[in-house]
N, C-alpha and C positions, 0 to 999 in steps of 0.2 A: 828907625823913625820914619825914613821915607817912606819905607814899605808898609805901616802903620797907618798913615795918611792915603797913601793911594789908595788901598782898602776900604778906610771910612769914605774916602771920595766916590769909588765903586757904590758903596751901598747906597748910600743919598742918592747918588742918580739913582737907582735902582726904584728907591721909594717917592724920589718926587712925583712922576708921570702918574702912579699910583695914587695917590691924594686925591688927584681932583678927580679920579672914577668913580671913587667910593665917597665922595663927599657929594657926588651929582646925583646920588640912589636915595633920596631924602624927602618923601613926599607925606604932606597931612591932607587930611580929608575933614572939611567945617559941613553939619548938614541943618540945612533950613528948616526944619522939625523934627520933631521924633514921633513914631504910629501909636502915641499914646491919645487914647480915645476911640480910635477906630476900631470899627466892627469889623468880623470875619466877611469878606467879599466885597469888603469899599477901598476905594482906591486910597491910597496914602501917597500924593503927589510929594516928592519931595527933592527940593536942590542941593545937590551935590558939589561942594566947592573946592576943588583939588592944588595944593597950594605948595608947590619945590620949597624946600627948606621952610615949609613954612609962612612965603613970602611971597614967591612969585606964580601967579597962577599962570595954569600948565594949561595954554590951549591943545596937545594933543594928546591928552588922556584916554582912556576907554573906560573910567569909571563902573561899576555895576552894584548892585545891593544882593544879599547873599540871606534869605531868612531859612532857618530851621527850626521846627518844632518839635515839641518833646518826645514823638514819635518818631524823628531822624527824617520827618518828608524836609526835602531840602529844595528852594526854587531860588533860580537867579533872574534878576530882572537889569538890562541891560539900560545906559543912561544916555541920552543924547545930550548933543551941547546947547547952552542957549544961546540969547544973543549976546549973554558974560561971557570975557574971556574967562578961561578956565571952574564957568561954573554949568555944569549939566544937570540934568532934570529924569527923575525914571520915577516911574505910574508902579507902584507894587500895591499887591494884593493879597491879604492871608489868607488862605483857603477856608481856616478852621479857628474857632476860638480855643482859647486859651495861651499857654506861656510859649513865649515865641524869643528865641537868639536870635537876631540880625547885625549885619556887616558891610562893611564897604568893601571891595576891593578897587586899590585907588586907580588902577588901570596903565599905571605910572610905564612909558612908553617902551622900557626897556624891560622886557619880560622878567631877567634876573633882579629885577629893582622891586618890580609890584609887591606891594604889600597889602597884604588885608587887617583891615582896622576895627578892630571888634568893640559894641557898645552892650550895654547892659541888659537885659532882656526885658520884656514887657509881653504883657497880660492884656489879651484880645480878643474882645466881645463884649457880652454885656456887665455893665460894672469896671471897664476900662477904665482905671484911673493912671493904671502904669507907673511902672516902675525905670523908667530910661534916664538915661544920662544923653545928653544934647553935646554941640562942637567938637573936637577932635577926638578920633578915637585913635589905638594906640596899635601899634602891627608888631610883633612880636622879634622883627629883624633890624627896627630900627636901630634899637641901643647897640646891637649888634656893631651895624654899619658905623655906626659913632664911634663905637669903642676903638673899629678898629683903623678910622683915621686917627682917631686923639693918636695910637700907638703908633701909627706911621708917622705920626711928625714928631714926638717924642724921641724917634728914632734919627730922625734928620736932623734934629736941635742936637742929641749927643752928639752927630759926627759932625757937627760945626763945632762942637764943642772941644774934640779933639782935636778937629782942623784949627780952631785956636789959640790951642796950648803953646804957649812959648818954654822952649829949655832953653837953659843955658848953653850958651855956644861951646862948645869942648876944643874946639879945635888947638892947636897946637902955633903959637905965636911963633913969625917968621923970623929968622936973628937978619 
């Protein structure tokens, strides 16, 4: 039994330190519009607002917007910060009309964290009425990250779990 417990004791330290790294890698991206309307070669100024878990906006970001068109041309346009905490501003420009994918990457400080946040494509030039989806978009490693803190504390709840079992005492009464 003791040895059963030092064990489960071993692993929880092993995963708590764990937790708060991978719960810290959790960044949304809110955007002040979307380039529905605009023509090919006018600027589409737009705010970028980069929010930790969602909540807390990230003064050190390096946010950028990522658009590609149906012929694979692909341009990054980089974001500066305003005078918001954690909300930055980038000047993008579509070279060419028609259907255009764009993106955020949230710039999230820790290279292995950043994620890019994909929105819905939109139709550029004349006849713009667009098709886009506005506020947060969705990076494809966050559920990821979720999942695998939910499993790191699910893991540390079981070995509290066994660290709480009580047995019965076996021992052998003194005469």
């Amino acid at each position: 039994m003791r040895r059963m417990i030092a064990v489960a004791a071993v692993l929880a330290a092993a995963l708590v330190p764990a937790a708060p790294a991978v719960a810290g890698c959790i960044a949304t991206v809110e955007l002040g519009s979307t380039p529905a309307g605009v023509a090919a070669g006018q600027t589409w100024a737009v705010d970028i607002t980069v929010l930790q878990h969602g909540v807390t906006p990230m003064p050190d970001a390096t946010p950028s917007v990522i658009i590609t068109g149906a012929d694979g041309t692909t341009k990054t346009f980089a974001a500066t910060q305003t005078d918001t905490v954690g909300t930055y501003r980038a000047a993008v420009s579509f070279p060419a009309d028609g259907t255009w994918n764009y993106a955020v990457n949230d710039g999230f400080p820790v290279a292995e964290c950043a994620q890019t946040h994909t929105f819905a494509p939109v139709e550029i030039g004349a006849g713009a009425g667009g098709t886009t989806s506005g506020g947060g978009g969705s990076g494809p490693g966050g559920l990821t990250w979720f999942l695998l803190a939910g499993a790191g504390v699910a893991l540390v709840g079981g070995a509290g779990m066994v660290l709480a079992r009580r047995r019965p005492d076996r021992s052998v009464p003194s005469a």
